[in-house]
C-alpha positions as CSV (number, residue, x, y, z in Angstrom):
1,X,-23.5,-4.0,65.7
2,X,-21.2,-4.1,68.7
3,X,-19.9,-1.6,70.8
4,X,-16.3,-1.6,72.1
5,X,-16.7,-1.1,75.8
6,X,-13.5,-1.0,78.2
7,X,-15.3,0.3,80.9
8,X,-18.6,0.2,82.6
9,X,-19.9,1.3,85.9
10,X,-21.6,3.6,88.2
11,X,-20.4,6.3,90.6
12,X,-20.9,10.0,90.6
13,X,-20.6,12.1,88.0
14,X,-17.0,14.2,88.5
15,X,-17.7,16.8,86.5
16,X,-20.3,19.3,84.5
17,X,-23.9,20.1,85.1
18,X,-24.9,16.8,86.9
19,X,-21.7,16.4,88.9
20,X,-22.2,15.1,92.2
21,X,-25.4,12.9,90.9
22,X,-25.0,9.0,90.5
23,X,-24.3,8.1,86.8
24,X,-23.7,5.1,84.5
25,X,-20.4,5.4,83.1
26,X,-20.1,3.3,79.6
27,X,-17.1,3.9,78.1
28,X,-16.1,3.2,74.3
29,X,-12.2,2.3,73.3
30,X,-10.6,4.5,70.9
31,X,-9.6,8.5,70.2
32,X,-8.6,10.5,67.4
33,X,-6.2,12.5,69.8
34,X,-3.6,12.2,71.8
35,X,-3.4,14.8,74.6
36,X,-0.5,15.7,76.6
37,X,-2.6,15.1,79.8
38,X,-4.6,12.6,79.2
39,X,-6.0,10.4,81.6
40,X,-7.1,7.7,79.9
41,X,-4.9,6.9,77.5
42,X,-5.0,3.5,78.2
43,X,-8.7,3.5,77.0
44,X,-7.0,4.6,73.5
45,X,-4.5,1.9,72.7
46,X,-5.2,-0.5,69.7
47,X,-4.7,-3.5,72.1
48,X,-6.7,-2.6,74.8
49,X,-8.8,-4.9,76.2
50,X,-13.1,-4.8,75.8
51,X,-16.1,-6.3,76.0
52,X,-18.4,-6.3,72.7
53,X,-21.7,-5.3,73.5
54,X,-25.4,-4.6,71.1
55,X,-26.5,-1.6,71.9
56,X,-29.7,-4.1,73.6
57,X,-26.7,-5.3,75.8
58,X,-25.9,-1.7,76.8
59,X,-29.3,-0.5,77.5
60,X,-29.8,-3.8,79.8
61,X,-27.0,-3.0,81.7
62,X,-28.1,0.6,82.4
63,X,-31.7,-0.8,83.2
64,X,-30.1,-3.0,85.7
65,X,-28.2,0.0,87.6
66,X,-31.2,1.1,88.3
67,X,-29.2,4.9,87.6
68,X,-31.0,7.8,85.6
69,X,-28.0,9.5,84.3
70,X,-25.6,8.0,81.5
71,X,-22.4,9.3,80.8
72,X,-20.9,7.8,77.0
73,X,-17.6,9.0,77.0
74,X,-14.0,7.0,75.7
75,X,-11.7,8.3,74.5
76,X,-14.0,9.9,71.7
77,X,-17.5,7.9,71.4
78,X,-18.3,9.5,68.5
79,X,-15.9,8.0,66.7
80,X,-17.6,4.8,67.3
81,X,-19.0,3.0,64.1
82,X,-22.7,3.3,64.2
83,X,-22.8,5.4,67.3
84,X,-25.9,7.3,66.6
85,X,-28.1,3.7,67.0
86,X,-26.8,3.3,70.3
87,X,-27.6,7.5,71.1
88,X,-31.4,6.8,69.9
89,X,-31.8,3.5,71.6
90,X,-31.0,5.2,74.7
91,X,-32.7,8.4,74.7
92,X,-35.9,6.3,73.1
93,X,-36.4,5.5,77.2
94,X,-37.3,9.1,78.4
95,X,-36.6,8.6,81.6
96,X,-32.9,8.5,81.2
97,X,-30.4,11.5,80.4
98,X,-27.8,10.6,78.3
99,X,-24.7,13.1,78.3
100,X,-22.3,12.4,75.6
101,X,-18.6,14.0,76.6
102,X,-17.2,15.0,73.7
103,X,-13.0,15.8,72.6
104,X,-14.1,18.9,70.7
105,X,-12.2,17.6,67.2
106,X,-15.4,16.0,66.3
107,X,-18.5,17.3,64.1
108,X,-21.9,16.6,66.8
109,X,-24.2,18.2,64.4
110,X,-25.1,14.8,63.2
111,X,-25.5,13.9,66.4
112,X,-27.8,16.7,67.6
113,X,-31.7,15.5,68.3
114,X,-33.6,18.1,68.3
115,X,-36.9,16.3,69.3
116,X,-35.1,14.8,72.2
117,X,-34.7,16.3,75.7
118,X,-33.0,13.8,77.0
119,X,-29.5,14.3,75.3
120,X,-27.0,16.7,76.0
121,X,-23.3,17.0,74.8
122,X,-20.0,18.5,77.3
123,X,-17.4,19.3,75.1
124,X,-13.9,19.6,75.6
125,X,-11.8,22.8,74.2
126,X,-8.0,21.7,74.3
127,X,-5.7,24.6,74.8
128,X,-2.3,24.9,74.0
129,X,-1.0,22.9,76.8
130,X,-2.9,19.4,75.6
131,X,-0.4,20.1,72.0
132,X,-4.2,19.3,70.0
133,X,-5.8,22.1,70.1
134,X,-4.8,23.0,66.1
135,X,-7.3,19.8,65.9
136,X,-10.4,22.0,67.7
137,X,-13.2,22.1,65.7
138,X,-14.5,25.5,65.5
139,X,-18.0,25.4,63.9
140,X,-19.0,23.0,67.1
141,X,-19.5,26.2,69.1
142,X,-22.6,27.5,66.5
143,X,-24.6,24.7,67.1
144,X,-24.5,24.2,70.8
145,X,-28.0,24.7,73.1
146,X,-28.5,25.7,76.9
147,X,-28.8,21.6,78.0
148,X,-24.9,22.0,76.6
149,X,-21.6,22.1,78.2
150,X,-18.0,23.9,77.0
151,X,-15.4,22.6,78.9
152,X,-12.1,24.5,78.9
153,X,-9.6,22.2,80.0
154,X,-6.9,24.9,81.0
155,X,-3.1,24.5,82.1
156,X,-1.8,27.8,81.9
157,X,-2.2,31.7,81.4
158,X,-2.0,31.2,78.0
159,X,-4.9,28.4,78.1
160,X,-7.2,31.0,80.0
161,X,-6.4,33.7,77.6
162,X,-7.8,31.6,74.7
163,X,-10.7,30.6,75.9
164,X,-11.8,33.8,77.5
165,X,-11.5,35.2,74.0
166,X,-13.4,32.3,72.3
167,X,-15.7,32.6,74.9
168,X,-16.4,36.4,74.1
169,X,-16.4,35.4,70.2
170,X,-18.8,33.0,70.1
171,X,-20.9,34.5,72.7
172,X,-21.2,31.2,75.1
173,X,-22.0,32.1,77.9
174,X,-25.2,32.9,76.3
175,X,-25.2,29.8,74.3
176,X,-24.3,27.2,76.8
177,X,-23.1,26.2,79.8
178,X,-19.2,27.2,80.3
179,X,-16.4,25.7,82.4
180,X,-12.9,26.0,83.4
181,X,-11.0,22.8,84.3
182,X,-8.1,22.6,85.1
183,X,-5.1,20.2,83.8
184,X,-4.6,18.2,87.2
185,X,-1.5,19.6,89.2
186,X,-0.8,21.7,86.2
187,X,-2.7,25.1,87.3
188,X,-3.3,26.6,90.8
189,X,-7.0,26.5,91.4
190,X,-6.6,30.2,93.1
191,X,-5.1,31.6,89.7
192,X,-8.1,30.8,87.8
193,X,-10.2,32.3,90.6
194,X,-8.1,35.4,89.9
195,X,-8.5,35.2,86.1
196,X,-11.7,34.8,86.4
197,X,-12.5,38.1,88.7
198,X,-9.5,40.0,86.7
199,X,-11.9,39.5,83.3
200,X,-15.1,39.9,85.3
201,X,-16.2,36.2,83.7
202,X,-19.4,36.3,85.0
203,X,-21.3,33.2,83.7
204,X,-18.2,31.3,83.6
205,X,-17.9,28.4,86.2
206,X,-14.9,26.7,88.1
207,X,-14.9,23.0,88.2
208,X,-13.1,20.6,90.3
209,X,-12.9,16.9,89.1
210,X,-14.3,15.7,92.2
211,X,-13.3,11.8,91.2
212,X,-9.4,12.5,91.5
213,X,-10.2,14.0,95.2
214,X,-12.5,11.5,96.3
215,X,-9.9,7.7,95.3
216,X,-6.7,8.3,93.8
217,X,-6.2,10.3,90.5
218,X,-5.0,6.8,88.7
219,X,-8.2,4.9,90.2
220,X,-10.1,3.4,87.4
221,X,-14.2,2.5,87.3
222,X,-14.7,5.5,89.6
């Protein structure tokens, strides 16, 4: 089985719970949405361009980095035929973290190991301004665990509103780790602040996507 990859490298991570860190970036063609904002759409066109690798080839490349921390992310990976060999051949190697970033449309209960501490998924919530969130699937947010991310990408009042209460439905911030980002040049940074200390979000953490203020926001392999 290969593995559609359009993009492979390393840099730090940009965003969530290990941003900051060096990571292994390996990322698969193809999503099942298509969000007002996205960056990556070219990653999501039928005709894109990528290299088929095994998931042997994948792991030999991240050997080679010589970098702990993987980051599978598209488009969607787990959309990806056959995704979950390439998940267990990677986590099989216990000195590597996998994080697998996630759209938020797709079931990761199959995907969940629960012998393995090594894996951990970031999900995305899409609010109103990404026009998918009617495609936001729910019952994700009952089986996430602590090594977990939420990831509320926001562009708007209205955006904040939702997922303050989702957040407050589904109990989250005891669940999982939680995190505003915002829609780039969509949202002033300050009005989250104030959303956040208007709702007393305690638990709840502001991210920047340190990537698009380090090379240009258009930059690609960073």
């Amino acid at each position: 089985m290969n593995y559609k990859v359009v993009e492979k490298f390393v840099s730090i991570n940009g965003e969530g719970q290990r941003s900051g860190e060096l990571a292994v970036f390996i990322r698969l063609a193809g999503c099942n949405l298509r969000c007002s904002y996205c960056d990556t759409m070219w990653a999501n066109e039928e005709d894109v361009k990528f290299t088929p690798m095994s998931k042997e080839e994948v792991y030999d490349y991240i050997i080679s980095t010589g970098v702990k921390n993987i980051t599978l992310t598209g488009g969607e990976p787990l959309m990806a035929e056959e995704i979950s060999e390439l998940i267990d051949y990677i986590t099989r190697d216990e000195s590597l973290f996998l994080e697998i970033e996630t759209n938020g449309s797709i079931d990761i209960s199959p995907f969940r190991r629960k012998s393995v501490d090594n894996l951990s998924f970031t999900m995305d919530y899409k609010g109103g301004t990404s026009k998918m969130e009617k495609h936001m699937l729910l019952s994700n947010f009952e089986v996430l665990s602590p090594a977990d991310t939420v990831k509320y990408v926001v562009g708007s009042r209205e955006d904040l509103i939702k997922a303050r209460d989702l957040i407050e439905e589904y109990k989250l911030v005891e669940r999982c780790k939680v995190y505003f980002s915002s829609v780039y040049k969509e949202i002033e940074l300050d009005e989250i602040v104030e959303f956040m200390k208007e709702f007393n979000l305690n638990g709840v953490r502001l991210q920047l996507q340190m990537h698009k203020f380090i090379w240009d926001s258009e930059e690609r392999g960073v």
